[in-house]
N, C-alpha and C positions, 0 to 999 in steps of 0.2 A: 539546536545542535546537530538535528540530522540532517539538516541541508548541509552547512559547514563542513563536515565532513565527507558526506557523499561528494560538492564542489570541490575538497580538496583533494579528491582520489577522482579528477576529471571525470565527472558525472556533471551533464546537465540539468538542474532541478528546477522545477516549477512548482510553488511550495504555497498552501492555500490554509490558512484558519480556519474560513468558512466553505465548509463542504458544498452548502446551495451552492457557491460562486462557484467553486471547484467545477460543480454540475454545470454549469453556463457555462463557463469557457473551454468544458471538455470538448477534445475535437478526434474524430475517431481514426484508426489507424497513426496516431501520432504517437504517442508513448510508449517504450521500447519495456517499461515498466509503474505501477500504480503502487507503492504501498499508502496503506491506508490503515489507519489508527482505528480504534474499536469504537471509542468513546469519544465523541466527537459534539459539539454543541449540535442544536439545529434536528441534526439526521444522522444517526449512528453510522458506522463505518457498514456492518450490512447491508443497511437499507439504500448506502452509495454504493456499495458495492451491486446490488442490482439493480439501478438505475442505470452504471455505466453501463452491464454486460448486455442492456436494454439496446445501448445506441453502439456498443461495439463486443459482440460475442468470444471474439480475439484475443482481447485485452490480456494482459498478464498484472494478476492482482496478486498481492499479499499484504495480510495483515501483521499490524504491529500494536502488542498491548500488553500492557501490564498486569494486569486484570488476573487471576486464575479463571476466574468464575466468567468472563469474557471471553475468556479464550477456550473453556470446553465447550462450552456454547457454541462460537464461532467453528470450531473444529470439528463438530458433530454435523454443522447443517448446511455446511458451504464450502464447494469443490474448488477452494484457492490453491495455488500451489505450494505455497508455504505460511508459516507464523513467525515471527520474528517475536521473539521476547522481552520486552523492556524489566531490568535495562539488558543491555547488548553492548559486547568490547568492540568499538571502532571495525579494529580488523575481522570481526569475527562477521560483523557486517557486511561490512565490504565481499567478505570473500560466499556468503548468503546472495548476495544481489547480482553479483558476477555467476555466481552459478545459476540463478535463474533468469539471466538474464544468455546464459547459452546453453540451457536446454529449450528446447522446441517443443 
């Protein structure tokens, strides 16, 4: 559902199940933005999330989770710039990813 909609508010997405892969095809300076789920098979959404800032320090990350217990966690140990909380109204989305998508 959240590509769908990000696609329908013209956003281009590139949209991955498997984090490894995610991590192989990541390519540096390409992404204008990463959200990234918490709970993820494989390699939790952290441990991607330092993998990326490994090959691109740049990068603009935010997590998305459902979790409570996931997301004090996340929010205590890791300088994202936001959390996004599932679930999440479309627009309230949209207008999350826009903003950080023009702040610097």
């Amino acid at each position: 559902m959240l590509k769908i909609v990000l696609e329908q508010n013209e956003f281009i997405v590139d949209y991955y199940c498997n984090p490894i892969l995610a991590l192989d095809d990541f390519n540096s300076n390409f992404y204008d933005l990463i959200i990234l789920d918490i709970k993820m098979p494989y390699i939790n959404g952290l441990q991607l999330y330092r993998e990326i800032k490994k090959r691109d320090i740049k990068s603009k990350i935010c997590f998305m989770t459902a979790g409570e217990t996931l997301f004090n966690i996340a929010y205590k140990f890791s300088p994202v710039y936001t959390f996004i909380r599932k679930p999440v109204e479309n627009k309230e989305l949209i207008r999350i990813i826009n903003d950080l998508l023009n702040h610097e």
